[in-house]
C-alpha positions in Angstrom: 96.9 63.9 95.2 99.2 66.6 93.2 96.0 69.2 93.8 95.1 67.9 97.4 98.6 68.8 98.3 98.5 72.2 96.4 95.1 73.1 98.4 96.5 72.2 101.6 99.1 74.7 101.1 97.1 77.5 99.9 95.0 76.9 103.5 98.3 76.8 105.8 99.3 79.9 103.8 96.0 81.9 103.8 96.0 81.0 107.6 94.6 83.9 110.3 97.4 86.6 111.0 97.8 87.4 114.7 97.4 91.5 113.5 95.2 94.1 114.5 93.5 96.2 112.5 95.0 99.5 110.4 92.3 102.0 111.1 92.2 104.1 108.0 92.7 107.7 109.2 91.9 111.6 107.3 95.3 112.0 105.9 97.1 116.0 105.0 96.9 116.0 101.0 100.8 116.6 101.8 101.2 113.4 103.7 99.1 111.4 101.4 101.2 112.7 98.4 104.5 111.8 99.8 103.2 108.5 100.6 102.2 108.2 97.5 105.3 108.4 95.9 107.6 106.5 98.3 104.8 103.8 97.1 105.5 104.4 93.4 109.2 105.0 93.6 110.6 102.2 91.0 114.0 101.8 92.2 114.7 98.1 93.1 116.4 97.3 96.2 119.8 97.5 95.3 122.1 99.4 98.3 125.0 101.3 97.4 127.6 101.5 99.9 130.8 104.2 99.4 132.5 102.8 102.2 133.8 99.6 102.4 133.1 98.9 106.0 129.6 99.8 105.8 129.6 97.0 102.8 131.6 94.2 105.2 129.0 95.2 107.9 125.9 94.5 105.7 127.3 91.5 104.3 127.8 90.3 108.0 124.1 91.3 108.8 122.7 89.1 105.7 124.6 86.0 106.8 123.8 86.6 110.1 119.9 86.6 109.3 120.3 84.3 106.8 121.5 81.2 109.2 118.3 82.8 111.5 116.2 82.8 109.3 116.7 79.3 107.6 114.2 77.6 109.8 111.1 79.9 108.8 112.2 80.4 105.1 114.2 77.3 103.8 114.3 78.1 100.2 118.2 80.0 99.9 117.2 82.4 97.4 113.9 83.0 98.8 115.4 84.0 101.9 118.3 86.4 100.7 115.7 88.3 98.3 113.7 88.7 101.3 116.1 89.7 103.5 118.1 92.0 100.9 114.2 93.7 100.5 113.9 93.7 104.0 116.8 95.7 104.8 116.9 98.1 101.7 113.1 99.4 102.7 114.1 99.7 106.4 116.7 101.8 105.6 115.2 104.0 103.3 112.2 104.6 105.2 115.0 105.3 108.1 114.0 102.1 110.1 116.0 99.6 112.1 116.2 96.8 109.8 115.6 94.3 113.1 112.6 96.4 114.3 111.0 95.7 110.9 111.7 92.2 111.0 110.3 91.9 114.5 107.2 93.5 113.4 107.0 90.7 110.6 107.6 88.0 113.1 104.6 89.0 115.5 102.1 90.5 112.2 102.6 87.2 110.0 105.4 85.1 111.1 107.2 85.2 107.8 104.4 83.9 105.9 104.2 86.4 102.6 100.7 85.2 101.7 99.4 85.4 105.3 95.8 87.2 105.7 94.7 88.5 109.0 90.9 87.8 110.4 90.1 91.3 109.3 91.6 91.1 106.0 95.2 92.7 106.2 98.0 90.9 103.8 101.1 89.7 103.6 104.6 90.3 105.5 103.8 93.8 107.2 100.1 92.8 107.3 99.3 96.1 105.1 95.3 96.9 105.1 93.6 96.2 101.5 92.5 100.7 102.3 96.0 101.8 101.6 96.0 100.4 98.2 93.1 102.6 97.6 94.7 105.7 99.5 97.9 105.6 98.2 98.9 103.1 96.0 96.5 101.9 92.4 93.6 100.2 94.0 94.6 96.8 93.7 94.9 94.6 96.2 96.7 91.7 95.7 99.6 93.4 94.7 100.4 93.2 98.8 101.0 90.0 98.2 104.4 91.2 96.3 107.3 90.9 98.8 108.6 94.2 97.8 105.6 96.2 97.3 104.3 94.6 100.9 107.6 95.6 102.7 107.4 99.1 101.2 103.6 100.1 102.2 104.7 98.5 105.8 107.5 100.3 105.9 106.2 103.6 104.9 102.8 103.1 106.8 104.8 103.0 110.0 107.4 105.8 109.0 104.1 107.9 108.8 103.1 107.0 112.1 106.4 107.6 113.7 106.6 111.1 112.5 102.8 111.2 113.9 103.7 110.2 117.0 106.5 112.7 117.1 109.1 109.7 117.1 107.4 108.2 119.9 107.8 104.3 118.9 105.1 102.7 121.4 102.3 104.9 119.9 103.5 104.4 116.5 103.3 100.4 116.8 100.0 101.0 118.5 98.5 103.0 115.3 100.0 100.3 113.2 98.1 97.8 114.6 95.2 99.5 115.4 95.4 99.4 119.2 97.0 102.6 120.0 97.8 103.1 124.0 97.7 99.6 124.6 100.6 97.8 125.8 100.1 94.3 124.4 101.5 94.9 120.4 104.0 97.2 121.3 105.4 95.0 123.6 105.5 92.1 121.4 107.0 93.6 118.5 109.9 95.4 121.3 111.2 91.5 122.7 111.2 90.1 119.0 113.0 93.2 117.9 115.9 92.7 120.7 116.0 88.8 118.7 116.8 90.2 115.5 119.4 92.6 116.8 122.6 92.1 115.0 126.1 93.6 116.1 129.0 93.0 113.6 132.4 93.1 114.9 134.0 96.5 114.1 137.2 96.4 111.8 139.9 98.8 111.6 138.4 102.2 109.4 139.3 101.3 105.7 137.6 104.4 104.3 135.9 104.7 101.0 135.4 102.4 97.9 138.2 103.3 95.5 136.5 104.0 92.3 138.0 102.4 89.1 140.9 104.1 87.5 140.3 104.2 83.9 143.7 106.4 82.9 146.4 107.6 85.4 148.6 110.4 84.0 151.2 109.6 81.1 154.3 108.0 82.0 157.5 108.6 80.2 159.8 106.0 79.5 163.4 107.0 78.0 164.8 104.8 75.3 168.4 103.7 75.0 168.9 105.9 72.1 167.6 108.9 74.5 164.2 109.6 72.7 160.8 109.6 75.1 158.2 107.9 74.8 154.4 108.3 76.8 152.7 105.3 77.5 149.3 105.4 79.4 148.6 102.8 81.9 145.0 101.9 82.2 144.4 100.2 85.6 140.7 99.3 86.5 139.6 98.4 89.9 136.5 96.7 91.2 136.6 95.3 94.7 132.5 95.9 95.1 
């Protein structure tokens, strides 16, 4: 019973994507190279904020999601790594965070081992090609939450700049149906559900870094000698 169960999750989870199909294109050696290395960047998605209202605003944004989000991914942690990935390759491919998770909603629904009819995988429904192209050849590594997210988010940065910003092409090439309307507009109404508008607070300016040593301070004895004493105050309010 243990392994029927197991084999009818594997099936719901290897279930047909509603994608398209990536075309694989003649890529500029420059393009291909700087795709290349956005793909092997090693950082982990950890954001750094210097401002503490940028941090109250993301924090805002991950509950936000979070409670959105519970329905389609009701494992907690699972959830908050995804969406802490999610938002961390938007931004550092220079996407809207809700665009990108409209795009998953239409490409795989949330489903991270979700494979298409024509063989694309995972979140961002990435063809098996760009692991050839840019990345080491194998394939099942878009299977990774993070490496997935990153070739999506990358693959459509490229088109963008291709498209000359133009957004509605660019979803087009991503899904392989380029000047029709059908994709784009999908991907445009669940972006507007994923919008998220934190309430603005008063400017509190940047993160104070910690203080390790202020200056000397001198302290006069009764019997009119000086001392120094240094006062080491740290502070930490990430």
């Amino acid at each position: 019973m243990r392994y029927g169960l197991a084999a009818c999750a594997l099936m719901l989870a290897m279930q047909p994507a509603l994608a398209g199909n990536q075309k694989e294109e003649a890529l500029a050696d420059s393009v291909r190279i700087a795709l290349s290395r956005a793909i092997a960047d090693p950082r982990p998605p950890v954001p750094d904020f210097t401002d503490v209202g940028e941090r109250l605003d993301y924090l805002s944004w991950l509950g936000d999601m979070s409670v959105r989000l519970s329905k389609r991914l009701p494992d907690r942690q699972v959830r908050l790594e995804f969406l802490r990935t999610a938002w961390y390759e938007s931004r550092r491919a220079g996407l809207d965070p809700a665009l990108v998770l409209g795009l998953i909603q239409v490409e795989s629904a949330f489903r991270k081992y979700a494979v298409s009819r024509v063989g694309a995988h995972g979140y961002m429904q990435v063809m098996p090609f760009w692991t050839r192209v840019i990345g080491d050849g194998d394939r099942s590594t878009l299977f990774n939450m993070q490496t997935n997210l990153r070739f999506g988010c990358s693959i459509l940065r490229m088109y963008l700049d291709m498209e000359k910003g133009n957004l509605f092409m660019a979803l087009g090439r991503y899904n392989g149906s380029r000047g029709r309307p059908e994709y784009p507009n999908a991907v445009l109404a669940a972006w507007r559900k994923w919008e998220h508008k934190p309430e603005r607070k008063p400017e509190l300016g940047p993160i104070p870094q910690p203080i390790l040593e202020q200056e000397p301070v001198q302290n006069v004895r009764a019997d009119g000698t000086v001392q120094k004493q240094a006062i080491a105050m740290p502070l930490d309010v990430r």
